[in-house]
FIVEX-809098 format. One record per residue (C-alpha): x negated, y negated, z negated; residue in one letter. Coordinates in steps of 0.5 Angstrom, whole numbers, plus 500, padded with zeros to 3 digits. Layout:
N
XYZa ...
This chain:
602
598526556x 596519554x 598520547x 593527546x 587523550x 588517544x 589522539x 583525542x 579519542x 580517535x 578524532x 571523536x 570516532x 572519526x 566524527x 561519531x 562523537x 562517542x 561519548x 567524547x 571518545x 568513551x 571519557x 578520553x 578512552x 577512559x 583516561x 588512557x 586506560x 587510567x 594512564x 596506560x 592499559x 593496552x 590491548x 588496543x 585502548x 580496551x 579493544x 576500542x 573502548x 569496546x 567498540x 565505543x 560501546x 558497541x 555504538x 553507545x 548501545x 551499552x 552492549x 553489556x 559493557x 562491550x 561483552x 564484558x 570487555x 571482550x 570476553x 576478559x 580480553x 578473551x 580470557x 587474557x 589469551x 588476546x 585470541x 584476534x 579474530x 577482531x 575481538x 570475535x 568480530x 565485535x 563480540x 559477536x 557484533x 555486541x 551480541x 548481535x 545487537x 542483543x 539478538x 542473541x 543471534x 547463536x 551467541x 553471535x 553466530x 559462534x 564468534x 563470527x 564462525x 570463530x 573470527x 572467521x 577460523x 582465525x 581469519x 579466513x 579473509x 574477514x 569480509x 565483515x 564476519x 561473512x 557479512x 554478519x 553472518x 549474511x 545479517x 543473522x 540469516x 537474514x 533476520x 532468522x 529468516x 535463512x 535467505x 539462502x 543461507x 544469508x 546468500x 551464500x 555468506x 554475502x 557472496x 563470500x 563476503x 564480496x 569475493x 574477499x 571484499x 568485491x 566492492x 563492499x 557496498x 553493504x 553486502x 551488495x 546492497x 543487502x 545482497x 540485492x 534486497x 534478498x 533478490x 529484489x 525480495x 525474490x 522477484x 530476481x 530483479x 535482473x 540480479x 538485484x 539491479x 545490477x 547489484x 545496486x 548499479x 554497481x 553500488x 552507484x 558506481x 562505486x 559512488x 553509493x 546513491x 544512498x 537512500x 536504500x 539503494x 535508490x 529506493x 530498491x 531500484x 526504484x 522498487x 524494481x 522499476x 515500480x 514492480x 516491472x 511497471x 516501468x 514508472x 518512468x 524509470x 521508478x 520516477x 526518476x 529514482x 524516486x 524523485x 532522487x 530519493x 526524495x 531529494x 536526498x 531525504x 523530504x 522526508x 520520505x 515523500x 510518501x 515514496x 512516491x 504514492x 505508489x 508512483x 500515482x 497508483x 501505478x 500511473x 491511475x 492503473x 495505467x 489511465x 495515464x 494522465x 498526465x 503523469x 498522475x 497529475x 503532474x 505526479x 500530484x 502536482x 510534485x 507530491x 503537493x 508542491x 513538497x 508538503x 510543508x 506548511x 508550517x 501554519x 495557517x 492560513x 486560518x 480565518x 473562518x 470568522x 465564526x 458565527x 454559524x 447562524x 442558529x 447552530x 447544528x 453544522x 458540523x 462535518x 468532519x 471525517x 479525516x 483519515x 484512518x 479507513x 473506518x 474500520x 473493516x 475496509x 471499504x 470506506x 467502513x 464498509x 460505505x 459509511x 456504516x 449505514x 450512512x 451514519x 445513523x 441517518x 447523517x 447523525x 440524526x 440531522x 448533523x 454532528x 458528525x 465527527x 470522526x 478523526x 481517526x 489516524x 490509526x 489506534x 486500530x 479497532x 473492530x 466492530x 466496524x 469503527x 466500534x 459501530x 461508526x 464510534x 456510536x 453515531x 460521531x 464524535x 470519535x 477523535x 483518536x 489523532x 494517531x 498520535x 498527533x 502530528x 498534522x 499541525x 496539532x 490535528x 489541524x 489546529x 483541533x 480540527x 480548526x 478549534x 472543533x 469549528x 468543523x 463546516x 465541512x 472536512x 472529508x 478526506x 477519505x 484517503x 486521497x 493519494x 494512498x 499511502x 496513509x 493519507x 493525511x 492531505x 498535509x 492537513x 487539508x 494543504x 493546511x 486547510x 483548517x 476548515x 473552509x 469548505x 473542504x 472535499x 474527497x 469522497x 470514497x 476512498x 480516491x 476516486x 480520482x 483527484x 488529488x 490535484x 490540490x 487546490x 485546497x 479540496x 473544494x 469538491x 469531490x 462527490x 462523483x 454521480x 452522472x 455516472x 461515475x 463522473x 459525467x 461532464x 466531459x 470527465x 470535469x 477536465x 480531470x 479535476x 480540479x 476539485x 469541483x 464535481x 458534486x 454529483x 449526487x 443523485x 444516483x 450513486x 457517489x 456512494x 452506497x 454499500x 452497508x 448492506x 449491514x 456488513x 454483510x 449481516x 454476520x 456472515x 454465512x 452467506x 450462500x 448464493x 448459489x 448458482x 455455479x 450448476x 456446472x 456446464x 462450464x 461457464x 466461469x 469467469x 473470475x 477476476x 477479485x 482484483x 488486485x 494484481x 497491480x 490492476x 492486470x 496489465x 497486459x 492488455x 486485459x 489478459x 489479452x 481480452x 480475456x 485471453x 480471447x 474470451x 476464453x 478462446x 471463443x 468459449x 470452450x 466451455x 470456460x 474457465x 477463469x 478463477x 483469480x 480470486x 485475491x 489472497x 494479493x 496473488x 502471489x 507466486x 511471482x 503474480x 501467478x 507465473x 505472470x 499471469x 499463468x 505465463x 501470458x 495465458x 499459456x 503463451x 495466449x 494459447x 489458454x 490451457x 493452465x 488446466x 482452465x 485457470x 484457477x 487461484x 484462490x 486465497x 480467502x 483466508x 478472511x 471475509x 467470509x 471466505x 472471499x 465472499x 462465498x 468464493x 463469488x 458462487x 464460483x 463463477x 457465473x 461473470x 465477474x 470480469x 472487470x 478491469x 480497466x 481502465x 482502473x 475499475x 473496480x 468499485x 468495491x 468488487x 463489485x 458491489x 459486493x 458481486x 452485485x 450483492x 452476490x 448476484x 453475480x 453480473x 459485472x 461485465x 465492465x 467497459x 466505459x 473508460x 475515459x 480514464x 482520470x 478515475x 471515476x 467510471x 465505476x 463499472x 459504468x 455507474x 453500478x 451497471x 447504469x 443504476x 442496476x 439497469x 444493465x 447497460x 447491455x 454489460x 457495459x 462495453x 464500448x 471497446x 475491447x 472488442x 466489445x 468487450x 470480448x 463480444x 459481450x 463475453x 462470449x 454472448x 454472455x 457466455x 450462456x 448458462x 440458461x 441466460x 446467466x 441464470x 436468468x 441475468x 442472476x 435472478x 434478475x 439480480x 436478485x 430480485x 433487484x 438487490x 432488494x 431495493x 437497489x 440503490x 447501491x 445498498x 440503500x 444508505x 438511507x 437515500x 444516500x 445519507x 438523505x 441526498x 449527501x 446530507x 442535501x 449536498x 453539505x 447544506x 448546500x 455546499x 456548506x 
């Protein structure tokens, strides 16, 4: 009897099955007590996360004199599981005296230190771990996270190639080395991982977002289309398609907001004045999808219907959106991280569009319209999308000048003789060939300096840049970094420099708005990339069609001419005169013109 319960017990283990193995343990014990019976038990209970148990049955066989460095092994393993990480630390070092070849004490002790933030510490203990186990595929991996975590991406990949040699393509280890490529910005490599990645696990799909991201910042695209094609292909429809018979005569049209934006970030910032003019004519409704509040989606809640979806999953938010009876849906996310696109495959409303948030296309036959302008998206750019380009009247959107009302804002002029050059823009958006122009720029003008202002630039970001202009020929004594600690900071930092760089062929759109606000000028270039011609729009609608470049050699022409304190300050004052009536901030035009759009296209 006691050998078919045993027998039992281990054949529950081996298929994970520990409750089972729990109650047949606990019928040998009643038949035959043994070392080994309760050491096992413990460990059962490890995996059914009753951890007290666990210690219980360690510490008695501790005290029964059954010194085994196993039983250290495990004990600190339960207390680990509790985080009770000095306790587990002792007994792995304990496991470890009385067995110097326990790979798996090492290995928990490369895990503490990881979690207590002692990376070089955690190294020390993988490596040893690998030296009396050279092929235990955990400690490669976790060994390579701390490198891929460094920026040591050499040490890191051939951690997790070796790990797929010995057979190991689980998720984790796809999943870095196409981190690695995503970083080192080969995507084509990261697609490949990715796409493995995804096949092993569909639930990850969003893993593959910062794929279409790398490829918008590189203006490729045919791979950001097919990139949309894959991602849309794969989301799941498990409803609809939902039928729009309801009467709409003689009712107030409703329109829809998706998405979890609305708050202190640039979609807030573009809708908050827009609001309580579209509010007057319209019902506004606003599904948020996350549970965040400030004042910016305090003040957006006052003038819609504010509906908190971070807790349903997307069939039930798209079956409330589609008994809400909303006309038209906006998605302000596109292809980011937190978007909701799998309602809009669903389509629950007929009429649907992109605006704000994703200035290119998603791709998805399902999304109706995109708002652009005949700037930002002239006709020759109709080829890059399949939604059908609404342009309104002068801008694709306005910036809240009521965002800027609580901050303590000085617009000084840079009184130095130095001309400064700065760059707002995330890291991700300076390639190679930027930093070439610049490089020239700065070549041509002495008297320049250039500032890197994102608090997104970090160390590995800087030795990048730093190293590419020191090569260039650029003294590092003319190149300065800034992290604004908050808004107000980052904002103020524009009295810095007298020329905002743009970057390309991804532009930048809310940098520079808020430098037009500043008045600082944006040197930008037309681009024939699958985003929204940004640059190109402010500067068309601030009349300053001088700062928009044809080229790149344009550009660094147009850098030096500009390269002149007297006529930058002259530029400046234009700027500020002109901000006062500037469509860019007049929200009470646009909502008039994007309230004409919906009842047209409605």
């Amino acid at each position: 009897m006691f050998e078919e319960h045993y027998s039992l017990a281990k054949k529950n283990i081996e298929k994970e099955d520990y409750e089972q193995a729990k109650e047949s343990l606990l019928k040998c014990l009643n038949l035959k007590p043994s070392f080994e019976i309760l050491h096992l038990l413990g460990v059962v209970y490890i995996n059914l996360k009753e951890y007290e148990k666990s210690i219980d049955i360690f510490k008695n066989l501790l005290k029964k004199k059954f010194f085994n460095d196993s039983i250290h092994l495990n004990l600190g393993i339960a207390f680990k599981k509790k985080k009770e990480y000095l306790k587990a630390k002792e007994q792995f070092e304990l496991s470890i005296k009385l067995n110097p070849s326990n790979y798996l004490s090492f290995f928990n002790l490369g895990n503490i230190f990881v979690e207590s933030k002692r990376k070089e510490e955690a190294k020390k203990k993988f490596k040893r771990c690998l030296k009396i186990k050279k092929n235990y595929v955990p400690a490669l991996v976790n060994l390579s996270v701390i490198y891929l975590n460094q920026k040591e991406f050499k040490k890191s990949y051939n951690l997790l190639i070796r790990c797929i040699e010995l057979g190991d393509e689980s998720s984790i280890v796809l999943e870095n080395l196409s981190k690695i490529y995503l970083l080192t910005k080969n995507f084509k490599q990261a697609e490949i991982y990715i796409k493995k990645l995804i096949k092993k696990s569909p639930k990850l799909l969003s893993k593959i977002i910062p794929l279409a991201l790398g490829y918008t910042y590189l203006g490729k695209s045919k791979e950001y289309k097919d990139i949309c094609k894959f991602y849309n292909s794969k989301l799941k429809l498990l409803k609809g398609p939902y039928s729009f018979s309801f009467n709409k005569s003689n009712k107030i049209l409703k329109l829809g907001f998706v998405g979890q934006d609305f708050r202190n970030h640039p979609v807030g910032f573009f809708m908050k004045d827009m609001l309580p003019e579209l509010s007057k004519k319209i019902d506004i409704n606003v599904f948020s999808t996350t549970d965040h509040q400030d004042e910016t989606s305090e003040f957006i809640e006052k003038y819609s219907n504010w509906i908190r979806c971070h807790k349903l999953n997307d069939d039930f938010l798209a079956e409330l959106i589609y008994q809400k009876k909303i006309d038209i849906l906006v998605d302000t996310s596109g292809m980011t991280r937190t978007n909701k696109l799998n309602i809009f495959k669903l389509k629950p409303v007929k009429t649907q569009i992109s605006w704000a948030g994703w200035l290119a296309s998603t791709h998805m036959k399902e999304i109706d319209y995109i708002v652009g302008d005949h700037f930002a998206t002239p006709f020759i750019d109709d080829k890059n999308f399949s939604e059908k380009v609404y342009r309104v009247g002068d801008i694709w959107c306005t910036y809240s000048r009521s965002v800027f009302d609580d901050l303590r804002l000085k617009k000084n002029q840079n009184n130095n003789e130095d001309v400064n050059f700065g760059c707002f823009q995330r890291p991700e958006k300076i390639n190679q060939k930027i930093l070439k122009v610049w490089s020239k720029i700065l070549l041509r003008t002495k008297r320049s300096n250039i500032y890197f202002v994102n608090n997104s630039i970090g160390p590995y970001e800087k030795k990048i840049i730093t190293d590419f202009l020191k090569k260039n020929k650029i003294s590092l004594s003319r190149v300065f970094f800034i992290s604004p600690q908050n808004r107000e900071v980052y904002l103020n930092s524009f009295n810095l420099v007298d020329i905002n760089l743009d970057t390309f062929p991804y532009n930048g759109g809310t940098t520079s708005f808020e430098s037009t606000f500043m008045n600082i000028p944006t040197l930008t270039m037309k681009n024939n990339s699958l985003m929204f011609r940004c640059g190109e729009s402010i500067n068309k609608n601030l009349n300053m069609d001088n700062w928009i470049a044809n080229d790149e050699e344009d550009y660094i022409d147009k850098g030096v001419f500009f390269c002149n304190k007297k006529e930058l300050n002259v530029v400046k004052k234009k700027l500020k005169h002109h901000n006062s009536n500037c469509v860019l901030f007049d929200s009470k035009k646009f909502s008039n013109e994007f309230l004409e759009m919906i009842l047209k296209i409605a």
